[in-house]
C-alpha positions, 0 to 999 in steps of 0.5 A: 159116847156116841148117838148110833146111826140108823143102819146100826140099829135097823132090824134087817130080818123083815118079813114082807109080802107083795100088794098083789098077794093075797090078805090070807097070804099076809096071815099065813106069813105073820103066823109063820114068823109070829109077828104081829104086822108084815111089811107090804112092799106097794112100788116106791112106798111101803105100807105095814099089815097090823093085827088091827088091820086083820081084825077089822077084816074078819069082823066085816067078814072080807074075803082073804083071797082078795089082794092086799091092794084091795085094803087101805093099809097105813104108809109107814114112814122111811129114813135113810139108812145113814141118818143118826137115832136122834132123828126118829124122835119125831116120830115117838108122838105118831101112833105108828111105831115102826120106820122103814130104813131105806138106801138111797135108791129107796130100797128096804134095808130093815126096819126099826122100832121102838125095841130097836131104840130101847135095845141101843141106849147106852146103859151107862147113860140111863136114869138109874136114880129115877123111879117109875113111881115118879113118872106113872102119870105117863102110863097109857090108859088101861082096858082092864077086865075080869076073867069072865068078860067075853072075849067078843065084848073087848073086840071093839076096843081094840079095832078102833085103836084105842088098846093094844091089849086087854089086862086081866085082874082079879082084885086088881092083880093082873092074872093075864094079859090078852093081845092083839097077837093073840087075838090074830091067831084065835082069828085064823085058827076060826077059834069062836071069840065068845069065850071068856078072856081066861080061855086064851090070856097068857098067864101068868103076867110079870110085872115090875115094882111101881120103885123100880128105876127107869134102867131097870123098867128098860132092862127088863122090857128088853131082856123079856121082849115086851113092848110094855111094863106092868107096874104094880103096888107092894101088894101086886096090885097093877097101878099103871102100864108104861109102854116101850114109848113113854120110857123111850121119851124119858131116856132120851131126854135124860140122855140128851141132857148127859150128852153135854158132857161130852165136848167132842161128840157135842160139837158133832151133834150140837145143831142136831140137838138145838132143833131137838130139845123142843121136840124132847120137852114136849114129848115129856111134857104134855099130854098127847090128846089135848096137847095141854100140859101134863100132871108131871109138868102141872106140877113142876109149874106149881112148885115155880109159881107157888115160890113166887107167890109167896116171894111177892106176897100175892094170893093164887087159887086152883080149879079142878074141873070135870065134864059132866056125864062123861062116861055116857058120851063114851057108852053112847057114842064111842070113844073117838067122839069122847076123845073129840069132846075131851079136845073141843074142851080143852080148846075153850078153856084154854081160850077163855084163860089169862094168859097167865094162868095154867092148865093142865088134862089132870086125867080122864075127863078132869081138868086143872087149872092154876091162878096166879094172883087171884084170890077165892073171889076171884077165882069163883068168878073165872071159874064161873066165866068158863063155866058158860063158855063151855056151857055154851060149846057145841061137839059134833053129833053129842051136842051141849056139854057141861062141866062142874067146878071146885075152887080153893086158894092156895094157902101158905105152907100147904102142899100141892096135894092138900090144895087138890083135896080141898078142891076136889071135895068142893067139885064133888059138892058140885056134882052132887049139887045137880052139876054144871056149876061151881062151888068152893072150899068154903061150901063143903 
């Protein structure tokens, strides 16, 4: 088995433009090839038109005759045509999902993408006994939407990046998909956007089965050209939506893994992969906003630390923690502040932590956070203790926040799950006792 070279992989059927053509240029060419982004050659660097670059425009009504210099455009990355696959893992937790391969003298070879990677993995060496059932805490945050939501009430979500796409769903069966491709072409077609979301949403949306392997989650984004995989329950229900990037993390850990096996290709790529395995574990392990540990490594973590409790006879607690009004910084401020709010969080909590302790972004707003050693007692009074701190805390432009708490300690012989639900039931005792406080298992 061996790792491909950049030159292998790179698609060299690219469509660019000049700076000096003009947007409406751009337009005409992405339409024309029905892409979703051009390749904007700028002297020595190349910058990348998006979809969500011409959606802002024609929101702020720009005028299209205007040259593409008159823009600020994203500079995407370059990596030489000769350079191994292994080395655009770095660029997985980077929002832009396209690298510009380039010859020595910097001139464009191709580009590679995220399809691109997927499309070289060796099948043999993907995750046939891992299902996506097992990794749906990795799935992106959703925007979903009934078929009679205003295609003009969606538009902000997708211009400040929060969203790619717009799943539709009727009794949470997606019955349609709305992206920003789509919404390029209604642009410059002058279609009014003040429709319902039925009237241009593709349908109907194929999805895959929440026990579908990771090979076969691949196989079928490849085979269907998508750049993500609707996951569903056994009643069609969507559950989660998993993007080409999240599979990519998973495959290429997995891969790394089995690549020992091979002693020649090893030796080959044996310091490659030292400098790597970090990067691989991260991508897998932590959440990308805060940069806390995920659901799938809290859990890991828990099943080690609870072993040892019981092997050295100590107690140990958990905290769900969730900050209050949430969903009104976002409505009134916009999700980039929320996602300030969300870090600033974590930041403190982090920082008024044992060091022993463990803590993880559970989902949305919420928090968790492990105890080893302590006990109900004392647990309630570290709880207590961040409690202030984040009371205390100061976000730019929403001021004071709060969070409320719910404590219980970890009985032997109970799973993970039975100590969340017992900790839940005191946090949703604390939010209905007023808030910014913390109550336990005890007080329910």
């Amino acid at each position: 088995m061996k790792f491909p070279l950049i030159k292998d992989v790179a698609s060299t059927d690219v469509i660019h433009v000049d700076i000096t053509d003009s947007i409406s240029k751009a337009m005409d060419v992405m339409i024309e090839h029905n892409h979703r982004n051009v390749i904007v050659k700028d002297a020595q660097r190349y910058k990348i038109l998006t979809v969500t670059d011409v959606l802002k425009i024609q929101n702020d009504d720009f005028d299209l005759n205007l040259p593409l210099k008159s823009l600020s455009l994203e500079i995407i990355p370059t990596i030489l045509v000769d350079a191994n696959i292994l080395d655009t893992i770095e660029y997985l937790n980077n929002p832009m999902e396209y690298i510009c391969a380039v010859n020595e003298d910097n001139s464009l070879y191709g580009l590679v993408t995220h399809t691109d990677i997927t499309s070289h993995i060796d099948p043999h060496t993907l995750m046939d006994n891992y299902r996506l059932i097992d990794f749906l805490k990795i799935g992106r945050k959703m925007k979903i939407v009934s078929k009679d939501t205003f295609i003009s009430n969606i538009l902000s979500d997708i211009i400040d990046g929060s969203s790619d796409h717009v799943l539709v769903v009727d009794d949470m069966k997606p019955v349609g998909i709305l992206t920003t491709k789509d919404l390029m072409l209604l642009i410059k077609q002058k279609e009014k956007l003040n429709v319902e979301v039925s009237t241009f949403m593709s349908s109907p949306v194929e999805s895959i089965d929440k026990n579908a392997s990771i090979k076969e989650a691949l196989e079928f984004i490849n085979k269907k050209h998508y750049k993500r995989v609707v996951v569903v329950d056994e009643d069609g229900k969507v559950i989660s939506v998993i993007s080409q990037k999240d599979l990519i993390s998973l495959t290429y850990s997995k891969w790394a893994t089995l690549v020992k096996e091979y002693q020649e290709e090893l030796r080959e790529i044996n310091s490659m992969l030292a400098n790597k395995t970090i990067e691989y574990e991260t991508i897998a392990s932590t959440d990308n906003l805060t940069g806390l540990y995920n659901r799938y490594k809290f859990s890991e973590l828990y099943n080690s630390t609870y072993t040892s409790m019981i092997q050295r006879h100590n107690s140990m607690s958990l905290i769900l923690i969730d900050i209050d009004n949430f969903k009104s910084v976002n409505d009134t401020f916009g999700h980039n502040i929320g996602d300030k709010a969300l870090v600033n969080v974590s930041r403190t909590l982090s920082g008024a932590l044992r060091n022993i302790d463990i803590i993880a972004r559970w989902g949305g707003e919420e928090f968790i956070v492990l105890l080893p050693t302590a006990d109900l007692n004392r647990a309630v009074k570290i709880a207590e203790d961040l409690r202030v701190e984040i009371e205390l805390l100061k976000v730019d432009i929403i001021g004071h926040v709060s969070v409320s708490l719910g404590v219980a300690e970890v009985q032997e012989g109970e799973e993970m799950s039975d100590v969340i639900h017992r900790a839940d039931k005191a946090l949703y005792l604390a939010k209905n006792s007023g808030k910014n406080c913390v109550k336990t298992q005890e007080d329910v």
